[in-house]
Structures are given as C-alpha cells and as structure tokens.
N, C-alpha and C positions, 0 to 999 in steps of 0.2 A: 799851583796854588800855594799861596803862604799861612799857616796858620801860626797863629801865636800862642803857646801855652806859658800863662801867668806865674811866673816861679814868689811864691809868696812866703817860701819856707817853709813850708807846709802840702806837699805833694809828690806823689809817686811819678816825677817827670821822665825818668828810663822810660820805663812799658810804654807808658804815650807818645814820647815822644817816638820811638822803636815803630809802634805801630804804624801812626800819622806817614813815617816816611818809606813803611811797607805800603802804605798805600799809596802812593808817589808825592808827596808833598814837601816844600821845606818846611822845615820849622823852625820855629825863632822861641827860644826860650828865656823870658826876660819880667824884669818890673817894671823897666822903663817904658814911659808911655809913648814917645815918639817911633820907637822900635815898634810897641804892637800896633800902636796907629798906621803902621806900612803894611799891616797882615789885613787878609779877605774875612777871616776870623780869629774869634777867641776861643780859648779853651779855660776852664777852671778846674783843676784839678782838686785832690783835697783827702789827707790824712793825719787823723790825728780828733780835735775837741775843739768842736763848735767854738767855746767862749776865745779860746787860744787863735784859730782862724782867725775870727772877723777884729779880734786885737790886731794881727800882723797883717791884714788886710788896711784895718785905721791908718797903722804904723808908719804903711809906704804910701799910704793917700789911693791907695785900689780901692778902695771902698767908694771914694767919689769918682775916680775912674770908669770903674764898672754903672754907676750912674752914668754916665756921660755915655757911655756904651747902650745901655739900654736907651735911653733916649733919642740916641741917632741911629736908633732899630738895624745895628749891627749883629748879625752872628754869635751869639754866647752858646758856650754847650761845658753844664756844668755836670764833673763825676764824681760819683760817689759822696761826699763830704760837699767836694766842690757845689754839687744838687743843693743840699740841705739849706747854704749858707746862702741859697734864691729865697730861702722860705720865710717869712714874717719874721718867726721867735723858735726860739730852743731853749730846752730846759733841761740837755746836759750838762753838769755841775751847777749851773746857775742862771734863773733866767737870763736869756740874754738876747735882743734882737740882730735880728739877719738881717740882707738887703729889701725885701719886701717886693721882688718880683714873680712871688707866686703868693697865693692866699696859701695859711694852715700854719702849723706848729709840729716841730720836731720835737717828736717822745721816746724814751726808750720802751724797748719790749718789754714785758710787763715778766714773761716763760710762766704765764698762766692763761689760760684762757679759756674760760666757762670747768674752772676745776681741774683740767685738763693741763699738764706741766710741758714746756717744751722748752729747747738750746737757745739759750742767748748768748753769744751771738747769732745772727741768722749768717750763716755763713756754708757756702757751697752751690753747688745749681739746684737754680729750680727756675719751674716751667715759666715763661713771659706770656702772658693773657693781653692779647692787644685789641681793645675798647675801639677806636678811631684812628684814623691815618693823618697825618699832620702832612702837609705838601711837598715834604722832603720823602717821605717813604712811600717807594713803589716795590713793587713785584715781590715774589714768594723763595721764601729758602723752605727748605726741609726742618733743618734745625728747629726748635722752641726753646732750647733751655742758654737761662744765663747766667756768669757768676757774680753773687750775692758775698761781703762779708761787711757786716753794720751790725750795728746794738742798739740803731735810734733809726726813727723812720716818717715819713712827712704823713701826720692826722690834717683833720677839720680843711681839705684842700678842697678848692673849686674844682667839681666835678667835671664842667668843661674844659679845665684843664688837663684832665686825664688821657693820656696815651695808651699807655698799657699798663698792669699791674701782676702781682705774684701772691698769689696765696699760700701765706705760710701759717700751717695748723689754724685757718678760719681766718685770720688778720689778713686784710685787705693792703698790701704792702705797694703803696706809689714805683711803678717802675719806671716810666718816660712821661716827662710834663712838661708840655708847650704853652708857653704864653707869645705870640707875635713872633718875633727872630730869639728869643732866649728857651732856650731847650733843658733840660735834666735830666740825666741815666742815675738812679742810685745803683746801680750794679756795674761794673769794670766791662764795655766794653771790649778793651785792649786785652783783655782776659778771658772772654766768652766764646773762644771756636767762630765756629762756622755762622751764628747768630750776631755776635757781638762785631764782628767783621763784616757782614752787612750793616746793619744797622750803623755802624760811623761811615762804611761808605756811601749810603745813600745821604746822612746828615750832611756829608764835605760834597757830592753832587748838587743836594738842595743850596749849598751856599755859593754853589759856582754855577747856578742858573739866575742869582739874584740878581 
C-alpha cells in the first residue's frame, strides 16, 4: 500500500513516516499533487499555529487540493494540528478559517475549569473513551491510553461525528472524528504504544478494503 504524507512545511514527517513503513507500507512524502494522486491514501500531518498551517497550505495550492480529495471521497487522516486544520475556524493568534470538513471551532484550553486550575498544555497520556466504531476499526487491544500534546482543541463539533474522546480535568477533549473517508486523531498515533499502533493499522486496513 502507498500512502502519501503531505509535506507542507509544517509536520513532524520522521515518526510518521518511520511508523507507516513499520507497518509495511511505502510512503511518498511530497506537495506535489501528481505524486500523492499515485497514493491509496493521504495523510496530514501538522505542527506548529493553525493561522501559519492553512497560509502554507494556500501557499502550495493544498488547500484546494485537499478539496478535490475530499470530494472524490479519497482516504484523509488528519494528526494532531493536521485534525484541527479539518475543522471550520480557529482562534489561535487570530480568527482564522480551516478547511470546513468537520463542523466546530478550535479553542485553546482555558487551565480553568469550574475554579479548578489545570496544565496547559494537555500534554502526555491519557485514557481514549471510544463513543462509536467507524468501519475501519475492528477488534480489541488491552491498551486505552494515548499520547496527547496540544494547547487548542476541536469545541461546538457534530456529535455524530465523534469517535472517541479524552477527558481531561471535565473538558470533553475530540479524540477521533470521522466524516465519510476523512478521519482525525488529535493525539500522535506514531507515538501511542500498543493503542496508537492499532489504531493506524486498522485505519491503513480500512483503506485497503476500499
């Protein structure tokens, strides 16, 4: 299987790509569109600031790309940052809108909640609460926990959209959100143990039963 991970200048391509080809896959790491258009899937990776992203997103014309991708109900699986920049709008440094393949808005933690002070960043493991099964994941690991590091996180989402989530100190924190063939982990996979290594293998299964 070939997947394409989107080099936009803006993502942690090693780990991913490291993983992807622990799992046995090539990978094609590129902006160029003819290149990922040869791949079975996409990947979005993403670190760094929302408003900065979907600039070098504009930049290289990914941003109408990645349209054209959701439209011909291709494979996306967006991480971490990558997630965020499927959602409507964000309001790190400045509002600013994302690609609008998921409902809601990306906020930062507030490290208050109901009086109560906690770490911003959310950063480390914690447990994945999984709500519904999406047609890509089957069967059971032991594992539950996965790694978490953000400061901003996807509000006001379509609930049907929800796969799993993470409660951190009461905050209902989006962990996996499916709309059709476009997916989002805001937690690092390629980073997660025995959890996060299932879960991308059954998403690269789901895409090779398509």
């Amino acid at each position: 299987m070939k997947i394409g991970v989107i080099d936009y200048g803006m993502g942690n391509l090693f780990s991913v790509e490291q993983a992807l080809k622990r799992l046995g896959c090539e990978v094609v790491v590129s902006a160029n569109e003819k290149e990922l258009d040869a791949t079975d899937a996409l990947l979005l990776p993403g670190v760094g600031a929302f408003p900065d992203a979907i600039k070098r997103l504009a930049e290289t014309n990914l941003d109408q790309y990645l349209h054209k991708v959701k439209a011909e109900n291709r494979p996306l699986l967006g991480i971490c940052l990558g997630m965020q920049l499927l959602f409507e709008q964000s309001e790190e440094v400045s509002p600013t809108k994302g690609l609008g393949f998921f409902k809601g808005s990306i906020k930062r933690f507030s490290g208050d909640n109901a009086g109560q002070q906690y770490r911003v960043p959310h950063m480390g493991w914690n447990e994945l609460i999984v709500t519904k099964r999406p047609s890509w994941l089957n069967g059971e690991v032991t594992a539950k926990h996965v790694y978490f590091v953000h400061s901003f996180y996807a509000t006001d989402i379509d609930e049907t959209e929800l796969v799993s989530y993470a409660d951190y100190h009461g905050i209902k924190v989006p962990g996996i959100v499916v709309n059709g063939s476009i997916t989002g982990m805001q937690f690092h996979p390629e980073k997660s143990g025995e959890l996060g290594v299932h879960l991308l293998e059954q998403w690269l299964k789901g895409v090779a039963s398509c």
